[in-house]
Every structure is written in C-alpha cells, then in structure tokens.
C-alpha positions as CSV (number, residue, x, y, z in Angstrom):
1,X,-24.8,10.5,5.6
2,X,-25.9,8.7,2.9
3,X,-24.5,5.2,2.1
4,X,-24.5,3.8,-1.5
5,X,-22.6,0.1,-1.9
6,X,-21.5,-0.9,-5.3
7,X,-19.2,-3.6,-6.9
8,X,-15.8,-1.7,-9.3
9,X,-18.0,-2.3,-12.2
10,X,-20.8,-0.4,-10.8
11,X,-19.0,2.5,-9.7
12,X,-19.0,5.4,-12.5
13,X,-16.0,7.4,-13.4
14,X,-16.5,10.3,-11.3
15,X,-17.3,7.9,-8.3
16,X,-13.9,6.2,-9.0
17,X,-12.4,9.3,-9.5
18,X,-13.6,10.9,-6.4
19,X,-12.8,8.1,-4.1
20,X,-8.9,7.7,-5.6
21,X,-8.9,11.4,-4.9
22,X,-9.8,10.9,-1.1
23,X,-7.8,7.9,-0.7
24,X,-4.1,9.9,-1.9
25,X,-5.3,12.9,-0.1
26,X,-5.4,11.3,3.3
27,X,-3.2,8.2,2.7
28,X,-0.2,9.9,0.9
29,X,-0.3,13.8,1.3
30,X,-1.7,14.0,4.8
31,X,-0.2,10.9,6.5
32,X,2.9,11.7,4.4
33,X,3.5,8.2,3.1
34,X,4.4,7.5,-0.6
35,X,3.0,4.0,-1.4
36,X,1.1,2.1,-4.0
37,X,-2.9,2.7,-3.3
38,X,-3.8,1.4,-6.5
39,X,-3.1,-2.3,-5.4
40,X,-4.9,-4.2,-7.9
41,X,-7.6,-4.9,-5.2
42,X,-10.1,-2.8,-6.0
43,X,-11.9,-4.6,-9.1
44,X,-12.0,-7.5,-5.8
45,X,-13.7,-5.5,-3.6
46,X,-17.4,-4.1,-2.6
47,X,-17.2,-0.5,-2.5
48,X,-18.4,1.9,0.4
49,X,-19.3,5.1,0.1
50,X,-20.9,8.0,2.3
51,X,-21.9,11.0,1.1
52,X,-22.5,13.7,3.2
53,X,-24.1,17.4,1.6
54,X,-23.4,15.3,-2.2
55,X,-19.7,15.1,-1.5
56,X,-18.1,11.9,-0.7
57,X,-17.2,12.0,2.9
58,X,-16.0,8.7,4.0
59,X,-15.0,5.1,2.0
60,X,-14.0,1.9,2.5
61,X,-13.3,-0.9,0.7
62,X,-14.8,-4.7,1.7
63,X,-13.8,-8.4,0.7
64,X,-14.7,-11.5,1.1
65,X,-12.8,-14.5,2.8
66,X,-9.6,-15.1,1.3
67,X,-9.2,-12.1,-1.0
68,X,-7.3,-10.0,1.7
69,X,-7.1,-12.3,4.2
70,X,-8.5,-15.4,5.1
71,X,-11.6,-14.0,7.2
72,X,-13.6,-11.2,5.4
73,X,-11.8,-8.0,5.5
74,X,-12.5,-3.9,5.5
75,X,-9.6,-1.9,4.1
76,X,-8.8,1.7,3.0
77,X,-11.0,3.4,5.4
78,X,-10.8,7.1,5.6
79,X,-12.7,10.2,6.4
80,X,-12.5,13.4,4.6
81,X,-10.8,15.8,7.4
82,X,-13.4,18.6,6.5
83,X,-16.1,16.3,8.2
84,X,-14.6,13.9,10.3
85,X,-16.3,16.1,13.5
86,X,-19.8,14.7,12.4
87,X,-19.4,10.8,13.0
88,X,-19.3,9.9,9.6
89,X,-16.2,7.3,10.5
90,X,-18.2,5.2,12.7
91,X,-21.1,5.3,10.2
92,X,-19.0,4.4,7.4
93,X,-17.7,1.1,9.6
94,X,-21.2,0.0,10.8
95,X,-22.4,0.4,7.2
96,X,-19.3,-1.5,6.1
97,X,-20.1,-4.6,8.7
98,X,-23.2,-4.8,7.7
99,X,-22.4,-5.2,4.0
100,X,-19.9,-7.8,4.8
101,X,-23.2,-10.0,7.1
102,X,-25.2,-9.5,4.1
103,X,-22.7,-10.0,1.1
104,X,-20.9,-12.7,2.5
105,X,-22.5,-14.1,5.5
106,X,-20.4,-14.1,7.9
107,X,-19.5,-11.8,10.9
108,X,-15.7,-13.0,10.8
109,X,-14.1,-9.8,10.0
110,X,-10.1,-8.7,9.9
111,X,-9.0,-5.4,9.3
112,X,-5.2,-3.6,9.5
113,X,-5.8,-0.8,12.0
114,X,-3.3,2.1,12.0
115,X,-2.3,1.3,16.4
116,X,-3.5,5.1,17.0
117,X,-7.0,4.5,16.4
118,X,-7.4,1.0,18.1
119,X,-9.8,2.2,21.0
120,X,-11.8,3.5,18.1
121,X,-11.9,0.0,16.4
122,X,-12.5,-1.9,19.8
123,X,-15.2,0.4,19.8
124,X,-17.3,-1.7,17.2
125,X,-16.2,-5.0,18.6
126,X,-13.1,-5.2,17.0
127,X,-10.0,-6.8,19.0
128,X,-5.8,-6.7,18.7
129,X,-4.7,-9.9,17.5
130,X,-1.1,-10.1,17.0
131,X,2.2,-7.7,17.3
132,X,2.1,-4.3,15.7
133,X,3.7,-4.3,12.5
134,X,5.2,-1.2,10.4
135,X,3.0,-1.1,7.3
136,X,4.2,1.7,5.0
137,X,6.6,3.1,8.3
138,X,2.8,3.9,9.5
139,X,2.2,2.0,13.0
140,X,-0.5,-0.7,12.4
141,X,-2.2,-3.9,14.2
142,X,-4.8,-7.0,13.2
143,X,-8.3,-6.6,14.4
144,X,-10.4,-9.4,14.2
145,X,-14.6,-9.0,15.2
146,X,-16.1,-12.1,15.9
C-alpha cells in the first residue's frame, strides 16, 4: 500500500472527494448509522491515506494534543471492505502512529475504538481506558498508547 500524508489544504478535490466517499460508505451505509461525518475537524487534522492498486483503500484522520482530545488522537479509520483481507488496516494505523511521533512529538496517543475491534487495537499497543460508551448507538471504548 502506498501511504501519502497531507494537511486539508493539501489534499486535492478528488482526494477529498474520494475519502468522504469511503468515510459515508462504511460509517453510514454499512454500519447503518446516520450521523454527521463532516464534523468540522477535518481542516484540524493530518490526513492519511493508503492506496492500494491507485484506489484509496484505507484512511484515517490524525490530531494533535488538544484538538480531539487532550493527548494526540487518530479518528475516522476505515478500510474499504473490497481489501480489508490484505492488511491494509494495520498498515494504515502504524503509518498513522508514526505521523503523529513525527508531526507532533509525542507517543501519547487516544483513539475512540468501536468495543468489537479492541483486540485489534491492543494489537499496536493500544489499551481500554474507561467504560464503553454508545457513540452514534455504535458500541465504542478509549484507547490510550503510551
């Protein structure tokens, strides 16, 4: 997969485009939750994006301390279904940790995890902090990786 990082101003239409697309896709019509994914955030954040055959494959979205939360945070991640049998999710989160040690300098990092995919979370040194909480009526949890 190939990984290109970019601020909101650096992103072109069709990149902005593309990842909006991927983001209601899985977020709204797959998880079949109707929220607001166009929080505002986004012009805040460092932008993630993996490519895999040209397409985009897998996104996040980063932060630094006290945009999101008060430690530096990774939000919105998600993985095109056609490809998530290659890796690509881990990829995009290792790729997304390391932006977050470069960009801000610190390894301090919180996410919202959706409670299903915890094991895959802890997998990359991510830990449960706090109660689960409904976010959207979808099951979710703090991580923290120290």
């Amino acid at each position: 997969m190939r990984i290109e990082v970019k601020t909101f101003q650096e992103l072109t239409t069709e990149e902005l485009y593309d990842l909006l697309q991927l983001r209601s896709e899985v977020f709204v019509v797959e998880q079949d939750c109707v929220y607001q994914d166009i929080d505002g955030k986004d012009r805040k954040a460092i932008h993630v994006l993996g490519f895999y055959n040209g397409q985009l494959a897998a996104y996040t979205r980063c932060f630094k301390p006290g945009i999101y939360f008060d430690e530096a945070a990774i939000g919105r991640i998600v993985v095109d279904k056609r490809f998530r049998d290659k890796g690509l999710g881990h990829q995009i989160v290792k790729a997304s940790i390391e932006v977050i040690h470069d960009r801000y300098k610190t390894a301090l990092i919180k996410l919202s995890a959706q409670t299903y995919l915890v094991d895959f979370y802890n997998s990359h040194g991510f830990e449960i902090t706090g109660e689960e909480y409904l976010e959207d009526g979808i099951p979710h949890i703090a991580m923290i990786k120290k």
